[in-house]
C-alpha positions in Angstrom: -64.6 13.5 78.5 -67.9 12.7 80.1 -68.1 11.1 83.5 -65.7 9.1 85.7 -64.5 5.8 84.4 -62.7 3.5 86.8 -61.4 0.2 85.5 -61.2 -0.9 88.9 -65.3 -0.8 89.2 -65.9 -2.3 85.5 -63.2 -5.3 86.3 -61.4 -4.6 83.2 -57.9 -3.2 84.4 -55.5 -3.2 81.5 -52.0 -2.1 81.2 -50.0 -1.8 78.6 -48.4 -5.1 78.7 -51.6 -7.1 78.7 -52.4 -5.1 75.4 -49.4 -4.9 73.3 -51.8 -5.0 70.0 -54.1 -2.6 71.3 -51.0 -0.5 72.0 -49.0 -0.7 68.7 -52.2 0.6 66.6 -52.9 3.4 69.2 -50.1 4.7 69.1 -49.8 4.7 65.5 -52.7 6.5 65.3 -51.9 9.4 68.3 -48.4 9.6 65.2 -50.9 10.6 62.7 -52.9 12.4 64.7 -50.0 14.2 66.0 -48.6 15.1 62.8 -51.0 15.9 61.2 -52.2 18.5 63.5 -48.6 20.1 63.9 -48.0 20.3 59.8 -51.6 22.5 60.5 -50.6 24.4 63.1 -47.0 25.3 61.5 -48.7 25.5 58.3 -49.9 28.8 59.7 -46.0 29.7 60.2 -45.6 28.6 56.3 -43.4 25.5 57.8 -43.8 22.0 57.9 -43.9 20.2 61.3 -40.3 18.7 60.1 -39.1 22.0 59.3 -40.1 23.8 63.0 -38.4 21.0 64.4 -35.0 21.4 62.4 -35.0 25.5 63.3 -35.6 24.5 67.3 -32.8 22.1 67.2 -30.6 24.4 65.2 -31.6 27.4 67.0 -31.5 25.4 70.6 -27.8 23.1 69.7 -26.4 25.0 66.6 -24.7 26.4 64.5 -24.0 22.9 63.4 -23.5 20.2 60.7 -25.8 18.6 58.5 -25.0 15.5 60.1 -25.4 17.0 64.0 -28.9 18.1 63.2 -29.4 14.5 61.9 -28.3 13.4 65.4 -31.3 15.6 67.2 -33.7 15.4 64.8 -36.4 13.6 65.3 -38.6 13.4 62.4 -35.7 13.1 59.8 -33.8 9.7 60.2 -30.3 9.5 58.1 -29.0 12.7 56.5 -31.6 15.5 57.0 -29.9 17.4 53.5 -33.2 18.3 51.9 -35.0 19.6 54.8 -31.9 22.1 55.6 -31.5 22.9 52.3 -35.3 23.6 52.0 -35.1 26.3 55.6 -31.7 27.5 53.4 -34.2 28.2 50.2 -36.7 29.8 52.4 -33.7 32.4 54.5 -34.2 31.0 57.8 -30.7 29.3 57.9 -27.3 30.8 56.7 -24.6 27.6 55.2 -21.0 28.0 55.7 -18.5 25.2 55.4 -16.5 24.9 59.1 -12.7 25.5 58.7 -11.9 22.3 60.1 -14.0 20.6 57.8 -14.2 22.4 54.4 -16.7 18.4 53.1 -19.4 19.6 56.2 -22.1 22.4 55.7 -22.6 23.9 58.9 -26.2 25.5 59.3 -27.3 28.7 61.8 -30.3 30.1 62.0 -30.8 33.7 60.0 -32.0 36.7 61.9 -35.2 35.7 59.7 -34.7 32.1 61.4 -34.2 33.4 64.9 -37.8 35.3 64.3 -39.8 32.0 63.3 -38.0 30.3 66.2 -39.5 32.6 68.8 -43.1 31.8 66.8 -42.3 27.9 66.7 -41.5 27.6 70.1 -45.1 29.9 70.8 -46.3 27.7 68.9 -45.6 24.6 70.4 -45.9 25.7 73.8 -49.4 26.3 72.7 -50.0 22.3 71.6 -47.9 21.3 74.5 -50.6 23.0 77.4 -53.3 21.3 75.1 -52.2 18.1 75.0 -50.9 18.2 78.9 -54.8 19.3 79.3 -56.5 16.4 77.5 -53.8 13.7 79.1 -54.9 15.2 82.5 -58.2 14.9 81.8 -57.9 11.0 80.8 -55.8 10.1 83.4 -58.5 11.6 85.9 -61.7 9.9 84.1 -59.9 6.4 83.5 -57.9 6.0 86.6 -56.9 2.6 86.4 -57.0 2.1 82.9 -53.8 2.6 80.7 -54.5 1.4 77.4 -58.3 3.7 77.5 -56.4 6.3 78.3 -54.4 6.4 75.4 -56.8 4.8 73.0 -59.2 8.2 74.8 -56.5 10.7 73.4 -57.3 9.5 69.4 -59.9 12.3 68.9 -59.7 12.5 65.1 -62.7 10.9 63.9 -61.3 9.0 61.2 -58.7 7.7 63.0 -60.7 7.0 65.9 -63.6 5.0 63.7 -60.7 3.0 62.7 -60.1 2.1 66.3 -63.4 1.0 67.2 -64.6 -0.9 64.4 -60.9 -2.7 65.1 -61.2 -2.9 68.8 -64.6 -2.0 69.9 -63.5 -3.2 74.1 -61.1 0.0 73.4 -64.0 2.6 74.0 -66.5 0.0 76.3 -68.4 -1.4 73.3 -69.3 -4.3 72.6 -67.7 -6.7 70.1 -70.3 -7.6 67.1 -71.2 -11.1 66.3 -69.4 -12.2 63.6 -71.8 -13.8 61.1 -70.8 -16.9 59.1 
């Protein structure tokens, strides 16, 4: 970030409410920007971003069902099956079938799992001092501007193109004359 922005000396407070457009694209694009850079960062761990999350839930809640983890999980809606079998196929979870319950698969991590738990949560404690960083840093240089300071957290340059030729007032610029 470069320099101090106050919305309260350009005259154009916005908050979120004022901008619900503006909002609903920016935060579609800090999703893709999010997950693409966790599938990277896990990639290192030979996971998905999916997959990390399904071994912190089951090694943070579990041993559990395949339909407990569904309740936690995040990034799986419905019956997370195929992403449990998958950590299954890969030895990080061990399946039993609960006494009580002989229909459910109950899932715990492996001692392989409990391993790549330790390096998930490194991992994302890691992302999480990033991020807190770079929200810090907007909230300091655009004070009185919500909606910047989201829109300022969309760093991928794709993504952020995207943003600016859509909503050039977003980043300051100006919007171009639309020729007939």
């Amino acid at each position: 970030m470069t320099g101090t922005h106050s919305a309260s000396t350009s005259g154009d407070a916005r908050i979120l409410s004022e901008s619900t457009e503006h909002f609903r694209y920016i935060v579609l694009a800090l999703q893709r920007q999010g997950g693409r850079r966790l599938n990277r960062l896990f990639a290192t761990l030979g996971l998905t971003a999916s997959q990390a999350e399904a071994i912190e839930v089951i090694g943070t809640f579990g041993p559990m069902t395949t339909r407990q983890a569904g309740e936690y999980l995040v990034c799986e809606s419905g019956s997370p099956s195929r992403l449990l079998a998958a950590l299954a196929d890969k030895g990080l979870t061990v399946r039993s079938n609960p006494p009580e319950d002989r229909r459910a698969t109950l899932h715990a991590l492996s001692r392989t799992g409990r391993d790549m738990l330790a390096k998930v949560i490194n991992s994302q404690q890691a992302f999480n001092e990033q991020m807190g960083s770079a929200i810090a840093d907007v909230e300091r240089d655009f004070a009185d501007d919500r909606v910047r300071q989201l829109a300022e957290l969309v760093v991928d340059p794709d993504l952020r193109h995207a943003l600016t030729m859509r909503f050039p007032a977003l980043y300051g610029l100006q919007q171009p004359d639309a020729e007939a």
